[in-house]
mmCIF file of the N, C-alpha and C atoms, coordinates in Angstrom:
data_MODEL
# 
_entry.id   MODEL 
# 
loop_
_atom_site.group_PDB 
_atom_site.id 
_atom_site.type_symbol 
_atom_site.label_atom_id 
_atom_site.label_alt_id 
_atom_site.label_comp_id 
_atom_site.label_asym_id 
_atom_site.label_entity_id 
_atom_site.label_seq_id 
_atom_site.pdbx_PDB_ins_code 
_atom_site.Cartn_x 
_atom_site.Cartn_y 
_atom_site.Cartn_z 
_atom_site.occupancy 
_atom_site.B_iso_or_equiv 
_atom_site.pdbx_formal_charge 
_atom_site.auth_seq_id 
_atom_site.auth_comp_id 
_atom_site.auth_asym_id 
_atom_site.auth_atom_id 
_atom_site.pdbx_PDB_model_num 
ATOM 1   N N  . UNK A 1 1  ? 25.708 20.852 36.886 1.00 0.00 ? 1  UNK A N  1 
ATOM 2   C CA . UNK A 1 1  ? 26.328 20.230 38.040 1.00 0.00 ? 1  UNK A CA 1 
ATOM 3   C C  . UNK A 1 1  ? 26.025 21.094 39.269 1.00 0.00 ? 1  UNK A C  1 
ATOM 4   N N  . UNK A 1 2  ? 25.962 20.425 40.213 1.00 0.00 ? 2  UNK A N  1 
ATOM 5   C CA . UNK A 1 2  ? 25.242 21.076 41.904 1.00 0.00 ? 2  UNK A CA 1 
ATOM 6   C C  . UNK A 1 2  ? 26.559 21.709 42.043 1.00 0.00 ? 2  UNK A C  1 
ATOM 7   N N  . UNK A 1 3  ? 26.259 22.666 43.125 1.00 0.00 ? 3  UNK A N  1 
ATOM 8   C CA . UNK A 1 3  ? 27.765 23.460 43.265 1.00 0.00 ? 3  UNK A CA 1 
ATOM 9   C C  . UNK A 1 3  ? 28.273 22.897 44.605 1.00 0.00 ? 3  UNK A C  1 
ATOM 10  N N  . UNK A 1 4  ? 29.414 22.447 44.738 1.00 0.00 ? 4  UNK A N  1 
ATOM 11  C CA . UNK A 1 4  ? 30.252 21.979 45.892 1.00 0.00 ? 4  UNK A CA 1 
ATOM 12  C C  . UNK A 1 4  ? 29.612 22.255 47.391 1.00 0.00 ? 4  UNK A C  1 
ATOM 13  N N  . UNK A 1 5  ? 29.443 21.330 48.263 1.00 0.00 ? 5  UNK A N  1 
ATOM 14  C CA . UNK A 1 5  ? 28.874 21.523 49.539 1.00 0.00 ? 5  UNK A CA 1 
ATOM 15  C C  . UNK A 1 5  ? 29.859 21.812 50.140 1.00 0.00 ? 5  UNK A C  1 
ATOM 16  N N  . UNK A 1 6  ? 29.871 22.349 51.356 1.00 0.00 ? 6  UNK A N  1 
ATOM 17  C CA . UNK A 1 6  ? 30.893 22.924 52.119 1.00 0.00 ? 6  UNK A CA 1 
ATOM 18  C C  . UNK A 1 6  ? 31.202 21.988 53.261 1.00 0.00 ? 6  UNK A C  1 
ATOM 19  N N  . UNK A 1 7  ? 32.268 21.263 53.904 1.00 0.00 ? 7  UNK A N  1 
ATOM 20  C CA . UNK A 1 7  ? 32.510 20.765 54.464 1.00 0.00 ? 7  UNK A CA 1 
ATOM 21  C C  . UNK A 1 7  ? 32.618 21.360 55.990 1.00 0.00 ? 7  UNK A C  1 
ATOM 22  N N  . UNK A 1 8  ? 32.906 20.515 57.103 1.00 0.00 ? 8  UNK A N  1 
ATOM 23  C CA . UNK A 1 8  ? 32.918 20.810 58.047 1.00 0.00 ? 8  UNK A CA 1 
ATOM 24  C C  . UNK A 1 8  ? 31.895 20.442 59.205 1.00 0.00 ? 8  UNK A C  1 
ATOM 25  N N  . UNK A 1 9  ? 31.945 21.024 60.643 1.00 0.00 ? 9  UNK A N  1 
ATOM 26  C CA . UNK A 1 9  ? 30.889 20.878 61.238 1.00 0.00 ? 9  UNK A CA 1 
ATOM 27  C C  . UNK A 1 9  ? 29.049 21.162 60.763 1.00 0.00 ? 9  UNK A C  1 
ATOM 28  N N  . UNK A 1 10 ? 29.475 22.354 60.028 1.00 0.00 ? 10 UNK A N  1 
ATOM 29  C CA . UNK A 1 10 ? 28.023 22.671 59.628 1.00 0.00 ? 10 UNK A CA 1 
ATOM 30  C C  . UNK A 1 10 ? 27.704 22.731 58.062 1.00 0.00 ? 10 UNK A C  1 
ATOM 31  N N  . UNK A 1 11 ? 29.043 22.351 57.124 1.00 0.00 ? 11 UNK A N  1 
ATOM 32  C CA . UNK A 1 11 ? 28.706 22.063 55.646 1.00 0.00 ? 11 UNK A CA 1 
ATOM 33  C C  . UNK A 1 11 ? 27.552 21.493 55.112 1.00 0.00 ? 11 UNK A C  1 
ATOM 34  N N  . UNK A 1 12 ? 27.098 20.557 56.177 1.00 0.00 ? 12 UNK A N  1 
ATOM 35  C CA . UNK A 1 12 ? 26.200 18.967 55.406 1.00 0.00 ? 12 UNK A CA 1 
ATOM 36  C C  . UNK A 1 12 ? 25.033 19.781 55.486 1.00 0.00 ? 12 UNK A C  1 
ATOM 37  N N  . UNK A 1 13 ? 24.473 21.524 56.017 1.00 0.00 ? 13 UNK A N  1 
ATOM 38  C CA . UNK A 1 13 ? 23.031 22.212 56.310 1.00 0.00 ? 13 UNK A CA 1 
ATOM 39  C C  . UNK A 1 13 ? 22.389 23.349 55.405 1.00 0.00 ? 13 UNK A C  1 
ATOM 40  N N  . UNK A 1 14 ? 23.664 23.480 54.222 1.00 0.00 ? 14 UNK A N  1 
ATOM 41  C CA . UNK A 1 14 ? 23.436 24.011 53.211 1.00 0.00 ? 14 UNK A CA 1 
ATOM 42  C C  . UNK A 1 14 ? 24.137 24.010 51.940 1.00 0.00 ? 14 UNK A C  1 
ATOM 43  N N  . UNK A 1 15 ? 23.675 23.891 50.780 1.00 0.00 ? 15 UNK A N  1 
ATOM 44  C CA . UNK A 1 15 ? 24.647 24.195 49.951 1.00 0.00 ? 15 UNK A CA 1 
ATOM 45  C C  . UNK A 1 15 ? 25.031 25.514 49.237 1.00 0.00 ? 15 UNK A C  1 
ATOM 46  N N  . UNK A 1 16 ? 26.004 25.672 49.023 1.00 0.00 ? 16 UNK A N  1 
ATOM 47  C CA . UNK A 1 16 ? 26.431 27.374 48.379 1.00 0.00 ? 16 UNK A CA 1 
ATOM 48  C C  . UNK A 1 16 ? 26.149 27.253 47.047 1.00 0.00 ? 16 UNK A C  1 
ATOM 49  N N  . UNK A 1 17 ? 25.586 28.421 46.818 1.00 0.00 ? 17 UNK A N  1 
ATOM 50  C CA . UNK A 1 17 ? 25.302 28.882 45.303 1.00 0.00 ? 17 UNK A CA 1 
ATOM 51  C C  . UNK A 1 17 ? 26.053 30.212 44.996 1.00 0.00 ? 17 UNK A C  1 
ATOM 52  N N  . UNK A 1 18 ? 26.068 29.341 43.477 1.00 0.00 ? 18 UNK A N  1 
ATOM 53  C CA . UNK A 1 18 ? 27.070 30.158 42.714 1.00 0.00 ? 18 UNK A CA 1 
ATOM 54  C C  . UNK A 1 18 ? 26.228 31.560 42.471 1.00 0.00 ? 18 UNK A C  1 
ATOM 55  N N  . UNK A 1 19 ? 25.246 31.766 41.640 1.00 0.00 ? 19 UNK A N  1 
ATOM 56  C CA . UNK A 1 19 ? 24.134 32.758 41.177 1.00 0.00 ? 19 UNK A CA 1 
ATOM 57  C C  . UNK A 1 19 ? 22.665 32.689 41.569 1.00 0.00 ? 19 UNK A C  1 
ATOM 58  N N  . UNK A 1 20 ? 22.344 33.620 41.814 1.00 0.00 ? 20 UNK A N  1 
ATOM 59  C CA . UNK A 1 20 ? 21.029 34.016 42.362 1.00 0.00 ? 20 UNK A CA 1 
ATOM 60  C C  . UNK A 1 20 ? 20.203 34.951 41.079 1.00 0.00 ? 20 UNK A C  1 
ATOM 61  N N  . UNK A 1 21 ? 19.035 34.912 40.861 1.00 0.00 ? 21 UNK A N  1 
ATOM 62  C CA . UNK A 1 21 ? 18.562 35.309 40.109 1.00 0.00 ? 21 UNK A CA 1 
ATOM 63  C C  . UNK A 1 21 ? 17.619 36.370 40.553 1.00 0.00 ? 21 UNK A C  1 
ATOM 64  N N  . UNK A 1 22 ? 17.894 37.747 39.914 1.00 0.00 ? 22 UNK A N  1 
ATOM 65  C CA . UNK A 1 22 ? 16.777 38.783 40.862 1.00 0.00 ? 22 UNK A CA 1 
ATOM 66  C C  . UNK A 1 22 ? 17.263 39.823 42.090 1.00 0.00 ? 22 UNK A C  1 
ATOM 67  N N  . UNK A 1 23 ? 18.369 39.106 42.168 1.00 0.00 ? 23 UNK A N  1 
ATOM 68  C CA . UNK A 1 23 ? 19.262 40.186 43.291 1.00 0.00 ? 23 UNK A CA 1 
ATOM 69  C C  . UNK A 1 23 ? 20.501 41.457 42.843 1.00 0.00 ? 23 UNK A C  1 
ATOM 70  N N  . UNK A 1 24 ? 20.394 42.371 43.496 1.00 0.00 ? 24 UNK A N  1 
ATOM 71  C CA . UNK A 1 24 ? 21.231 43.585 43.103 1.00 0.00 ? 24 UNK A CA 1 
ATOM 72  C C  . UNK A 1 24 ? 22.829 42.952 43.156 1.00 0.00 ? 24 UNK A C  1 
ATOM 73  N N  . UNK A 1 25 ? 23.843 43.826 43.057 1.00 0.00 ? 25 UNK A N  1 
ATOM 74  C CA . UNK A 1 25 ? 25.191 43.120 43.301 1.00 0.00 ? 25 UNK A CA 1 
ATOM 75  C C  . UNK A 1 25 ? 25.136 42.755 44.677 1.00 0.00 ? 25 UNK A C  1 
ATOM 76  N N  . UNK A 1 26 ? 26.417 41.958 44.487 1.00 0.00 ? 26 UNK A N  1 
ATOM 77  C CA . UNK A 1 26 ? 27.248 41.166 45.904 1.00 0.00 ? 26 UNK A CA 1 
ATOM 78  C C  . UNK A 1 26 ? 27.174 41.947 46.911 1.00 0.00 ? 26 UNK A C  1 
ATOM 79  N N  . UNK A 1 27 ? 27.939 43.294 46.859 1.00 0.00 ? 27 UNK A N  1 
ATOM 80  C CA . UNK A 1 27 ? 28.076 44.347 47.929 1.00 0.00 ? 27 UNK A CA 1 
ATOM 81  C C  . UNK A 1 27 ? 26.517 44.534 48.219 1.00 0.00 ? 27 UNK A C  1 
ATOM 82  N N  . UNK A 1 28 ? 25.550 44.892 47.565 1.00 0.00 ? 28 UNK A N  1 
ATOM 83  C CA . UNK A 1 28 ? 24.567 45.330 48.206 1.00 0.00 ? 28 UNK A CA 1 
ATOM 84  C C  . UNK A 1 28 ? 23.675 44.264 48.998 1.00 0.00 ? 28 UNK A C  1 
ATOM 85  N N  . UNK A 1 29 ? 23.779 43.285 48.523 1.00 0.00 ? 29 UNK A N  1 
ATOM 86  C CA . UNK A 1 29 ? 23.428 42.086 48.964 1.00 0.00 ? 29 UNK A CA 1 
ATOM 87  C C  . UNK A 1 29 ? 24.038 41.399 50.153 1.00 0.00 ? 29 UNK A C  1 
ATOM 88  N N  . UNK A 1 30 ? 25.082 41.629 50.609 1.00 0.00 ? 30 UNK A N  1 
ATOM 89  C CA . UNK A 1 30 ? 25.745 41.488 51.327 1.00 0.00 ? 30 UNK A CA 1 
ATOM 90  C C  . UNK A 1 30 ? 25.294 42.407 52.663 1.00 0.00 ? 30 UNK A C  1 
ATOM 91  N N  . UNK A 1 31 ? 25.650 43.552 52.003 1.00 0.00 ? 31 UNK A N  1 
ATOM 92  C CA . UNK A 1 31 ? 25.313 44.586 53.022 1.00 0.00 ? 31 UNK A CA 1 
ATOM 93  C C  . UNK A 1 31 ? 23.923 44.099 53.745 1.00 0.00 ? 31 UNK A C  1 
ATOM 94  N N  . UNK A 1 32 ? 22.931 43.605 53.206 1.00 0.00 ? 32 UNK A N  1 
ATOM 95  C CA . UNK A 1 32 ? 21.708 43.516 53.997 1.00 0.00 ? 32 UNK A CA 1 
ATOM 96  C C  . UNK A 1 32 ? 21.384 41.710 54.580 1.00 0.00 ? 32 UNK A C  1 
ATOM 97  N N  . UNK A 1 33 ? 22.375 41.088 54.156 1.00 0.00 ? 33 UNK A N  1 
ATOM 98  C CA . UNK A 1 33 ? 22.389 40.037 55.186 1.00 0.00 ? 33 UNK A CA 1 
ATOM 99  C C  . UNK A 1 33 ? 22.186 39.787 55.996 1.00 0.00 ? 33 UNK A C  1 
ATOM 100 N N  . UNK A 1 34 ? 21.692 38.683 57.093 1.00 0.00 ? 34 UNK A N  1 
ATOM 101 C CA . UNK A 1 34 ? 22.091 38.941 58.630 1.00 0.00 ? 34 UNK A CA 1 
ATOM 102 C C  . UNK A 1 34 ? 23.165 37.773 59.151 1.00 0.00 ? 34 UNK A C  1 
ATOM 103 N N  . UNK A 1 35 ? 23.507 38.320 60.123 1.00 0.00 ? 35 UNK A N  1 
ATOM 104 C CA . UNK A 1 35 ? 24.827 37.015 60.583 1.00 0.00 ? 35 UNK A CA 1 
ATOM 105 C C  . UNK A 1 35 ? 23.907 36.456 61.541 1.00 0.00 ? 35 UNK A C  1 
ATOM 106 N N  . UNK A 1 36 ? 24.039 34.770 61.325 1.00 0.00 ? 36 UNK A N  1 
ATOM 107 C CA . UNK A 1 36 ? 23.944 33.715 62.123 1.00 0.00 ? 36 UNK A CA 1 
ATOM 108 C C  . UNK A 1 36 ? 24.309 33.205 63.167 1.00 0.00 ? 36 UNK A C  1 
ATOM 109 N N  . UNK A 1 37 ? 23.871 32.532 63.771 1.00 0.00 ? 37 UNK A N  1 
ATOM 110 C CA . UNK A 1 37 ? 25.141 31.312 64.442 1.00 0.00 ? 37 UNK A CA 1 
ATOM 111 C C  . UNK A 1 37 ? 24.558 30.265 64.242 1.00 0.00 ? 37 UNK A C  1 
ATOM 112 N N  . UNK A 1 38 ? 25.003 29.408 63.644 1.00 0.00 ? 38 UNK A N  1 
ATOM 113 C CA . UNK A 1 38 ? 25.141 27.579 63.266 1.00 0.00 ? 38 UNK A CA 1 
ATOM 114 C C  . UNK A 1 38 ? 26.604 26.991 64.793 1.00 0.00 ? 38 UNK A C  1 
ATOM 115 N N  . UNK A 1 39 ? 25.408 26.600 65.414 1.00 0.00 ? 39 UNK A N  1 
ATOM 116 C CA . UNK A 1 39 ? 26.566 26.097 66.389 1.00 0.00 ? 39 UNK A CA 1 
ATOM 117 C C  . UNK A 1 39 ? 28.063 26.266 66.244 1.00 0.00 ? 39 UNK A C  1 
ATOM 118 N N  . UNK A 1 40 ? 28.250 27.851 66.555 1.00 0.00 ? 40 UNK A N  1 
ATOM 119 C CA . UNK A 1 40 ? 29.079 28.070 66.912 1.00 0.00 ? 40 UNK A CA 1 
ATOM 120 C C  . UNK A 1 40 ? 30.165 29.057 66.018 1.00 0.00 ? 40 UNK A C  1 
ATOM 121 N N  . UNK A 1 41 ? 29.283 28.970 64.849 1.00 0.00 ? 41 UNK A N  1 
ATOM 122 C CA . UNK A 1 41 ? 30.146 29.360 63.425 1.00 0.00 ? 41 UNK A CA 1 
ATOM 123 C C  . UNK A 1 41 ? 28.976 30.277 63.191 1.00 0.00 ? 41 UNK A C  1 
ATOM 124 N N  . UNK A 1 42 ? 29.756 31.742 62.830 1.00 0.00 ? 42 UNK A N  1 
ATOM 125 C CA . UNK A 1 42 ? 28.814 32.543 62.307 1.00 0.00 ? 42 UNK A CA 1 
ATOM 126 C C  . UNK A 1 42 ? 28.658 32.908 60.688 1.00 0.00 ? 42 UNK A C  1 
ATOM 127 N N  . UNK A 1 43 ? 27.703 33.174 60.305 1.00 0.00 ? 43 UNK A N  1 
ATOM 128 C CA . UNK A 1 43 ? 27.714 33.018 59.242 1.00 0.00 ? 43 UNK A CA 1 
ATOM 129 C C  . UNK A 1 43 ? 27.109 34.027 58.313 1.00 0.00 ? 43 UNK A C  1 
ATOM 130 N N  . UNK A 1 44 ? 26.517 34.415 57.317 1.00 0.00 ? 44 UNK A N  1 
ATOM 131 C CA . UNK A 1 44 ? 25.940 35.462 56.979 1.00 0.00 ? 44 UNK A CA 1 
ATOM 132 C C  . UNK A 1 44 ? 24.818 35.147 56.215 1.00 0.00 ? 44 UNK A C  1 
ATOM 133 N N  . UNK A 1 45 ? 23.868 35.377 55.865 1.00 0.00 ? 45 UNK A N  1 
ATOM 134 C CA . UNK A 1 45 ? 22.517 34.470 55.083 1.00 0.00 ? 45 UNK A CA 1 
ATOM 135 C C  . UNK A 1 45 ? 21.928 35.906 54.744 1.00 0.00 ? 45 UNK A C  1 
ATOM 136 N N  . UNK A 1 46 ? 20.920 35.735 53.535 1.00 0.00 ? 46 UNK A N  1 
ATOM 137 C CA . UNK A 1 46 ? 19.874 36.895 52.963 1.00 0.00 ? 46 UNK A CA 1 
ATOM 138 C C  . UNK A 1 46 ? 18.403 36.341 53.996 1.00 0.00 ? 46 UNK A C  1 
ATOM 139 N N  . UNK A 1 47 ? 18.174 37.754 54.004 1.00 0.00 ? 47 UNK A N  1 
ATOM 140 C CA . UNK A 1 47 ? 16.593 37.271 55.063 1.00 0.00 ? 47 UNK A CA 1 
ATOM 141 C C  . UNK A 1 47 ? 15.916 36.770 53.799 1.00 0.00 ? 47 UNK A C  1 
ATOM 142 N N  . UNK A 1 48 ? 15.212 36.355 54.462 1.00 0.00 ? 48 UNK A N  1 
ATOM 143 C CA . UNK A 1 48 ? 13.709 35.263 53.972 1.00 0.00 ? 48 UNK A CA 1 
ATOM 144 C C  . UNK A 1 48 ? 13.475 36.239 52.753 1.00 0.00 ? 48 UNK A C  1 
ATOM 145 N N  . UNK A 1 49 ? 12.920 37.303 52.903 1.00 0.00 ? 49 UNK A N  1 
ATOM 146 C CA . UNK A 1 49 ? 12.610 38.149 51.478 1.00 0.00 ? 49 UNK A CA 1 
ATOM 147 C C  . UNK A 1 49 ? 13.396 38.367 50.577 1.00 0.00 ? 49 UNK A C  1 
ATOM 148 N N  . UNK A 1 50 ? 14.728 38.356 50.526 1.00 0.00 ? 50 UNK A N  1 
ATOM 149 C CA . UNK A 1 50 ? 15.340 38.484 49.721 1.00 0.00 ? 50 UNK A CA 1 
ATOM 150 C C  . UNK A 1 50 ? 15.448 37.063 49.024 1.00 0.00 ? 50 UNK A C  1 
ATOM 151 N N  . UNK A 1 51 ? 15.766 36.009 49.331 1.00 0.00 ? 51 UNK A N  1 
ATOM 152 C CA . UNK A 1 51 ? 15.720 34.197 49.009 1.00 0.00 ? 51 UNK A CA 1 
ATOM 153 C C  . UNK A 1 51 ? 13.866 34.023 48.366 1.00 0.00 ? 51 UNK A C  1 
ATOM 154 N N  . UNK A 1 52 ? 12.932 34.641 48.954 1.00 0.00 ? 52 UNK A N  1 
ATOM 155 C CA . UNK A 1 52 ? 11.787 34.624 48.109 1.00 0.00 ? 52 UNK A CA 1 
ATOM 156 C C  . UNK A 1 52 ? 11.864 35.386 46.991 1.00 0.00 ? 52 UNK A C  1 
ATOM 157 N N  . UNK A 1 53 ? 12.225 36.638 46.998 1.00 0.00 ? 53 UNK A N  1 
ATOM 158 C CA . UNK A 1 53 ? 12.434 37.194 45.397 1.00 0.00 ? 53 UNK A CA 1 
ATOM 159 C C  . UNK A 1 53 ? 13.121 36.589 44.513 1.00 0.00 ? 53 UNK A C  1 
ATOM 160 N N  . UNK A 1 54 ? 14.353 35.871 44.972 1.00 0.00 ? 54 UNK A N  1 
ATOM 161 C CA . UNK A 1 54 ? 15.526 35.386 43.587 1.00 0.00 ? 54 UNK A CA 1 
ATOM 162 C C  . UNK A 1 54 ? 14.578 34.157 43.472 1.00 0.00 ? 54 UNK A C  1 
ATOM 163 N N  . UNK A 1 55 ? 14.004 33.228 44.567 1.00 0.00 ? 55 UNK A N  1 
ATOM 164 C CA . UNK A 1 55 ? 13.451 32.362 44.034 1.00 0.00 ? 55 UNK A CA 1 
ATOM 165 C C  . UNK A 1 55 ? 12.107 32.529 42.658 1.00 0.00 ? 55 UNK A C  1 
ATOM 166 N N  . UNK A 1 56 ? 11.630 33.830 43.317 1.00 0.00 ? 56 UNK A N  1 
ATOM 167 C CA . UNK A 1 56 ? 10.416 34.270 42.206 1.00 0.00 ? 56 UNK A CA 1 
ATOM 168 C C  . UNK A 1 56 ? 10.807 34.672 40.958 1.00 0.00 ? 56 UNK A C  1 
ATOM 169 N N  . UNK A 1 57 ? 11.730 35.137 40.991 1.00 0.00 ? 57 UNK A N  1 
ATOM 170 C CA . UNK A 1 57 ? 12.797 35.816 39.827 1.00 0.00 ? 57 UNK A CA 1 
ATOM 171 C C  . UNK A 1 57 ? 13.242 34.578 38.954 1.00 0.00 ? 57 UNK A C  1 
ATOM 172 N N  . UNK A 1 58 ? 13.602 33.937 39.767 1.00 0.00 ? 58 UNK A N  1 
ATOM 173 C CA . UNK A 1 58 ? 14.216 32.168 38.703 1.00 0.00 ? 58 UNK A CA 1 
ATOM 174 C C  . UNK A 1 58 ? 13.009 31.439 38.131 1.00 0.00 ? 58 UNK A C  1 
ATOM 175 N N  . UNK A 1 59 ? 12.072 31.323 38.738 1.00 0.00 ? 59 UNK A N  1 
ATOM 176 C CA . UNK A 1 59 ? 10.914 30.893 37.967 1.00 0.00 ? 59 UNK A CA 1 
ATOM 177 C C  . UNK A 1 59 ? 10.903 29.491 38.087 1.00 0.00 ? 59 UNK A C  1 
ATOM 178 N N  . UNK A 1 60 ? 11.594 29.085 38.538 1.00 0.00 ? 60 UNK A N  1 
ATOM 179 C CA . UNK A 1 60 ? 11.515 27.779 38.483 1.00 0.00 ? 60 UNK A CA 1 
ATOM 180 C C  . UNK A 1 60 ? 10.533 26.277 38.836 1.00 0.00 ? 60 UNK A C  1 
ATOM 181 N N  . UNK A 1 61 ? 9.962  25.874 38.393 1.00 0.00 ? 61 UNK A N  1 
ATOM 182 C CA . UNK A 1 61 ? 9.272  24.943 38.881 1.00 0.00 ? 61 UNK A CA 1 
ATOM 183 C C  . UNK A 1 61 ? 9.542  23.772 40.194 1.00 0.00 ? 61 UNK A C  1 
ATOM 184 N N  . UNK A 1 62 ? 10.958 23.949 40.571 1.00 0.00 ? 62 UNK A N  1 
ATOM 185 C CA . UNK A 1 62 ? 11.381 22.809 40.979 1.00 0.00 ? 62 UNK A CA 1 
ATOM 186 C C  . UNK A 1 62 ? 11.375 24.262 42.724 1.00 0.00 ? 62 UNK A C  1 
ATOM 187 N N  . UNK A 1 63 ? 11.383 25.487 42.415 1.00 0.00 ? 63 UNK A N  1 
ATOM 188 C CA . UNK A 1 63 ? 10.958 26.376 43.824 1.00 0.00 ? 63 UNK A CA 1 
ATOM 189 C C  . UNK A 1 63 ? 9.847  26.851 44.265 1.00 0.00 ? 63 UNK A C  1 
ATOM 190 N N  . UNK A 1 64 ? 8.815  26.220 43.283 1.00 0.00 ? 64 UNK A N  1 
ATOM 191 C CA . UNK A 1 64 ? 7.099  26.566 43.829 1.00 0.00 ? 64 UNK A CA 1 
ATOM 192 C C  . UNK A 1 64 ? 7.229  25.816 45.231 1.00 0.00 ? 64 UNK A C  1 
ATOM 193 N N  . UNK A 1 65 ? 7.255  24.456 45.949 1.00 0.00 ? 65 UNK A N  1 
ATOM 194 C CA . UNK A 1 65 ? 7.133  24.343 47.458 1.00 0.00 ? 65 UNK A CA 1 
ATOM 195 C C  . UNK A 1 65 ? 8.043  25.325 48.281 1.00 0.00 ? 65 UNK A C  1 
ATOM 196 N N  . UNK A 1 66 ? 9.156  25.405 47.861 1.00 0.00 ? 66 UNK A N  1 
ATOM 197 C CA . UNK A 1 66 ? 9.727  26.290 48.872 1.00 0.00 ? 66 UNK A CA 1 
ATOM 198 C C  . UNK A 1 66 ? 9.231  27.802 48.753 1.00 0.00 ? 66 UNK A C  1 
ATOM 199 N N  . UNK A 1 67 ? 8.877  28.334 47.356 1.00 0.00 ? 67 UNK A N  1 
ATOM 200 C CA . UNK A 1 67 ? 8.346  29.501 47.547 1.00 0.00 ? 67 UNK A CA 1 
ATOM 201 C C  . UNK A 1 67 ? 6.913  29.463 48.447 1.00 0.00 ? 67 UNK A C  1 
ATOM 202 N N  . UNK A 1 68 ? 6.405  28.566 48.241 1.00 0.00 ? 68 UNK A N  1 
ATOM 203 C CA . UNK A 1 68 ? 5.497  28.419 49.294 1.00 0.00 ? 68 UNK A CA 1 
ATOM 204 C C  . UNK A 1 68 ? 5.483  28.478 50.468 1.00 0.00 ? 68 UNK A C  1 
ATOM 205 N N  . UNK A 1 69 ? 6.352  27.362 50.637 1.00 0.00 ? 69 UNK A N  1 
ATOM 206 C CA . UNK A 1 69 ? 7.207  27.580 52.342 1.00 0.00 ? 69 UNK A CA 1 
ATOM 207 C C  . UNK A 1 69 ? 7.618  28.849 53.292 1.00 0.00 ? 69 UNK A C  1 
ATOM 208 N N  . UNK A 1 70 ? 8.090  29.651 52.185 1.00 0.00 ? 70 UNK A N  1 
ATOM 209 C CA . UNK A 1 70 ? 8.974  30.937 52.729 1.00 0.00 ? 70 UNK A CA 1 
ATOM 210 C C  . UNK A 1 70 ? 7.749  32.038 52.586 1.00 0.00 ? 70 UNK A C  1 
ATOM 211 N N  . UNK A 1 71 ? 6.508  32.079 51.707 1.00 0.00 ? 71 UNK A N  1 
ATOM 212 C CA . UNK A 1 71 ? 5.518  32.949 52.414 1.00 0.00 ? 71 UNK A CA 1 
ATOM 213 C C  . UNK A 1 71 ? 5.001  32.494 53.045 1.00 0.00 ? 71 UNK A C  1 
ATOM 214 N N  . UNK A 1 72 ? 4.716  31.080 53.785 1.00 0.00 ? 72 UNK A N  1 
ATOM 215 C CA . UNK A 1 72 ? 3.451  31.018 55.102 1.00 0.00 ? 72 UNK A CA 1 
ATOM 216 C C  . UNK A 1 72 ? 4.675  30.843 56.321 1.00 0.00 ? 72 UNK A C  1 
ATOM 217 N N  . UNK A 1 73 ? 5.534  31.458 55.960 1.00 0.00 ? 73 UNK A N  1 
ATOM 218 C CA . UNK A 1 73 ? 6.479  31.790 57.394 1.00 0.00 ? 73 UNK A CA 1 
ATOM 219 C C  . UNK A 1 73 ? 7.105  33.431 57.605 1.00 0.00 ? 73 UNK A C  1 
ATOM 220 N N  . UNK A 1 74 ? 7.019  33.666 56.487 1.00 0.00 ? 74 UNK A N  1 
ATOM 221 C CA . UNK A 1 74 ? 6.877  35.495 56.384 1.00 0.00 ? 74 UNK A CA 1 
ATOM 222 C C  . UNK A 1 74 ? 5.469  35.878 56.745 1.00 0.00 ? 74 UNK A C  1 
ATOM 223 N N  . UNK A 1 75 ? 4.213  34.947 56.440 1.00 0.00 ? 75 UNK A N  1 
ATOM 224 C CA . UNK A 1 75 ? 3.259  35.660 57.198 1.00 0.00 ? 75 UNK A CA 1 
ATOM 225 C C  . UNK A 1 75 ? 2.530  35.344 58.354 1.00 0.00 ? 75 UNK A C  1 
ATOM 226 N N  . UNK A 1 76 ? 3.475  33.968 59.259 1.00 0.00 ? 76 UNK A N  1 
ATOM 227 C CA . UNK A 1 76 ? 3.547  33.901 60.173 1.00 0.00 ? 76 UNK A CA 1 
ATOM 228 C C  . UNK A 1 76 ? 4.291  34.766 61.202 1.00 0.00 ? 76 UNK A C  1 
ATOM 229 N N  . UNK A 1 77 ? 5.095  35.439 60.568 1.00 0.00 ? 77 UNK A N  1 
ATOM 230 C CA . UNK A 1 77 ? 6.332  36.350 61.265 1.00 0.00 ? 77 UNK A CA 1 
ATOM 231 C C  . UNK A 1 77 ? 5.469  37.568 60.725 1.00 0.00 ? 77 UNK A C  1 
ATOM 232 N N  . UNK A 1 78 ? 4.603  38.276 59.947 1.00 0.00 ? 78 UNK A N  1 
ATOM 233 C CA . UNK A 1 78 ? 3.909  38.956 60.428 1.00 0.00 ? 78 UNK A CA 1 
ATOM 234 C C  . UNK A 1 78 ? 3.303  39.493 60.872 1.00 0.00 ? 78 UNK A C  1 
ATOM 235 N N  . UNK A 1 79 ? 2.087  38.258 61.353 1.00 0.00 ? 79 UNK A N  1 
ATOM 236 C CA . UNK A 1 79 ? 0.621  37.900 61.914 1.00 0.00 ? 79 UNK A CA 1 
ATOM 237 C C  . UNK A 1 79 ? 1.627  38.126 63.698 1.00 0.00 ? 79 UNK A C  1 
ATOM 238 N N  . UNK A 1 80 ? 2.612  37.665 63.691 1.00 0.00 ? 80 UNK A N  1 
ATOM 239 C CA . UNK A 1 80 ? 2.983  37.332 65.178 1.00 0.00 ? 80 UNK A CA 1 
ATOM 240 C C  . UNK A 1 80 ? 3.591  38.770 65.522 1.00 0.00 ? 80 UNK A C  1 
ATOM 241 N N  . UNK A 1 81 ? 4.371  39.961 64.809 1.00 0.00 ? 81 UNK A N  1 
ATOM 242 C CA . UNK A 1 81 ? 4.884  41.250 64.937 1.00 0.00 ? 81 UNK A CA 1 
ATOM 243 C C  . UNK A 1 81 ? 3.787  42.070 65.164 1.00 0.00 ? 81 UNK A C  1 
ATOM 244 N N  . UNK A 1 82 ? 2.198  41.765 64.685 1.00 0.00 ? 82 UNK A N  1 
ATOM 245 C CA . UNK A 1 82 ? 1.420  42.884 64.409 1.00 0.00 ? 82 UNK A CA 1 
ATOM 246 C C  . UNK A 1 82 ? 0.372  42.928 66.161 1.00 0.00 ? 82 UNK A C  1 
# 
């Protein structure tokens, strides 16, 4: 079963997950977050590299496009820093 979407102004733009696969604990994971703003609501999210590892870590077939996705925009955000 999908895990509960979050309601509200900005609920319907992501859904929360329960477990991540590939990541250290909560606290440390946490700790390296960055805070958002979603119109108006801040929020806390894992950078791009960290969401590409658990995705690589899960293995999953159904995250090959998005793992895709999330390196030709990490190496767009490189190509553009260098």
């Amino acid at each position: 079963m999908p895990p509960p979407r979050l309601g509200g102004a900005i609920g319907d733009r992501f859904d929360v997950v329960g477990t991540l696969s590939g990541v250290t604990d909560f606290e440390a994971e946490f700790a390296g977050a960055v805070e958002e703003d979603l119109d108006g609501v801040k929020v806390r999210v894992l950078p791009l590299e960290r969401i590409l590892h658990s995705k690589r870590a899960a293995a999953r077939a159904k995250d090959e496009p998005g793992i895709h996705q999330i390196e030709l925009v990490l190496a767009v955000r490189r190509k553009l820093d260098s």
